[in-house]
Each structure stands twice: as C-alpha cells, then as structure tokens.
N, C-alpha and C positions, 0 to 999 in steps of 0.2 A: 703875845698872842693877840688875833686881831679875831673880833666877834662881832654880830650885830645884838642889839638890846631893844627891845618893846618897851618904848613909853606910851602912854595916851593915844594909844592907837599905828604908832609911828615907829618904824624900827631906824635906827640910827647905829654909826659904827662906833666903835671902841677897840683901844687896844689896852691889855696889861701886861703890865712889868714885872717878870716872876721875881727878878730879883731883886727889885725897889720897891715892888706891890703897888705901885703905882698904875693907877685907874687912868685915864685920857679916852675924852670921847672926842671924837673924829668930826663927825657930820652933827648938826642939830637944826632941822632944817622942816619944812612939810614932804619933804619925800620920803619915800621907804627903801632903805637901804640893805642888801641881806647877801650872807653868803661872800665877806672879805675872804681874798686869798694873798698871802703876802709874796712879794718879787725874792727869788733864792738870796739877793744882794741885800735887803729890808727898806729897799730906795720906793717903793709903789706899792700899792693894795690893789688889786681887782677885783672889782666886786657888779652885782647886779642892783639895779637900781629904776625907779618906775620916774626919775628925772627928765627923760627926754618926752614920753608920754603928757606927763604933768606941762610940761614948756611950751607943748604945740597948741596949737585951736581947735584939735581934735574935741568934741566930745564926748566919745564913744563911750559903753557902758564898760568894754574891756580897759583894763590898765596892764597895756606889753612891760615886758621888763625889759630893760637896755644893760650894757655893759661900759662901766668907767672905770677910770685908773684915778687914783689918791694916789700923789707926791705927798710924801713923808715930809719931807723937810720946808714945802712951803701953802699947804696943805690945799693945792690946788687942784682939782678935780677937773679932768677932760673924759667926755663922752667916746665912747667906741662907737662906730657908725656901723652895726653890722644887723641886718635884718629888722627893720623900721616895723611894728607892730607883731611882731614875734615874740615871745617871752624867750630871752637869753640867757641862762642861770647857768649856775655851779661854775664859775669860773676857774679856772688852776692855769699858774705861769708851767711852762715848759722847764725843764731843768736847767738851760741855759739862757733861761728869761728871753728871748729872741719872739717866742710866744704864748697866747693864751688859748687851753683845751677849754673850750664850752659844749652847753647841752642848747639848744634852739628847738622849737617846733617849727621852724618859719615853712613847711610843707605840709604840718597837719601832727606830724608822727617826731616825738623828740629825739633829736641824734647828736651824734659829735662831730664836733668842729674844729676846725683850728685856725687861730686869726693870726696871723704873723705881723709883727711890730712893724719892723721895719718900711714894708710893701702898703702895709692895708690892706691885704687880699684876707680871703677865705680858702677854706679847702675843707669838701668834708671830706670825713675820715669814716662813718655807717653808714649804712643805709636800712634802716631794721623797721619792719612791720609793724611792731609793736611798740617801738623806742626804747629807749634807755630811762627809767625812771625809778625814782624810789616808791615810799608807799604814799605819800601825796605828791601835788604839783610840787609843792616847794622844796621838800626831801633830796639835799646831795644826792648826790647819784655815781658820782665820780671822782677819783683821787690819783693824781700825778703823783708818783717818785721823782726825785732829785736825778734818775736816769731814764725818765720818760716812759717808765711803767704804769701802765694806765691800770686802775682797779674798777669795774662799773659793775653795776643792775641791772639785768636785764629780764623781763618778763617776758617765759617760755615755756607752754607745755601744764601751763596752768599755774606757773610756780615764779618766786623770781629765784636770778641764780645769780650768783657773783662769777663775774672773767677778769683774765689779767693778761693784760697783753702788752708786747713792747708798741709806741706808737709807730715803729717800723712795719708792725703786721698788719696794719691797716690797708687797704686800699683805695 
C-alpha cells in the first residue's frame, strides 16, 4: 500500500507491506508529497507533488502541484511536465500503465486528463463548469479500474454526485 504521511508540516510517501508489515518511507525531503498511486506492474508510484514549484525562482504566494513518477527499485523521482502553475492531483495509472488519469485546474475549472507515457502529450477527457472535485481542494476525486473505469465527483444541481464511465465514453 502506497500513502502519503504528515510530519512537521511536510507530507512524505510511504509504502506498507501487508504481509511483512513492513513500514518504508519513500521521500523525506522539504516538499510535500500527496496522493501515491502505484503502476498495475508495482514498478512506479505517481504521485502529486509541490517539487517543481519549490525548484523554480518563482515566488509566488500560490504553491501549484506538479506530477512525478517514483521508480521503485532505485528510488528516483522524475517530474511530469504537464501544466506549469496549475495544481495537478489525484493521479491514477491506466489499466495498461501506458498512462496517467489526472484532475488540473490549469483553465480555472478542475477536469480530467490523460498524460500518456510514451508521447508526452495530453488529452482532455471533460470539460465541466463546475469541475470534478471532492469536498476540499485536496480530496480524491477519482478512481481508475484495472479496465479503465473511471469513478469521479461531480458537483451538480447543488449536490455532488458520483459517475462511472468507461474512459472510451469520454470525448
């Protein structure tokens, strides 16, 4: 199981071992790290992370969240390059790891995404007035199946409501 943990202000990742109960913390670092999602294979973690913000000479009062992948086995962290000052969360691999479903405000209004590995590109997948959100900024909001069944939140009608869709029904 991969999680993030609040020390001293600082969220950092961790994974446990149900069946050796073994604890391993990931990152320990001054950034904040939140929101692991593990690769279908257990090769990567994606996760959201305020790394790329912290790195720049930005000073801005906002702190955007970026998107990086954790290699497992040599515990090396690479940045996703996708929407520079946008807060990028809830990350989820695709069923055939090929890519990753995110949530972005990078237009004002939070929607889904999908960053494909291979390419680099983007593609949205909503376009929604109100966005896809939980009941805070930082609240999941969405959940991939192993066959690309997306589960999200949406705020509508004064209410939120859960949908489920295959990511085929998208446009």
């Amino acid at each position: 199981v991969a999680f993030s943990g609040l020390e001293e202000g600082r969220s950092d990742l961790y994974t446990y071992n149900i069946k050796t109960k073994k604890l391993t913390q990931l990152t320990d670092d001054h950034y904040s790290d939140y929101q692991p999602n593990y690769s279908r294979d257990g090769k990567y973690i994606v996760f959201s992370t305020d790394r790329v913000a912290l790195e720049s000479n930005s000073r801005s009062v906002s702190i955007p969240m970026s998107l990086a992948l954790y290699e497992i086995t040599t515990g090396k962290i690479t940045n996703i390059d996708v929407f520079p000052g946008a807060n990028n969360l809830n990350p989820q691999f695709s069923g055939d790891g090929t890519s990753i479903f995110f949530l972005s405000n990078s237009d004002g209004f939070r929607n889904l995404y999908r960053y494909h590995l291979n390419s680099g590109t983007v593609e949205r997948l909503t376009d929604y007035f109100t966005g896809i959100s939980g009941i805070t900024e930082y609240s999941p909001a969405i959940s991939v199946s192993a066959n690309d069944e997306i589960v999200y939140s949406f705020f509508k009608k004064k209410k939120y409501n859960i949908y489920k869709a295959n990511v085929s029904e998208f446009e």
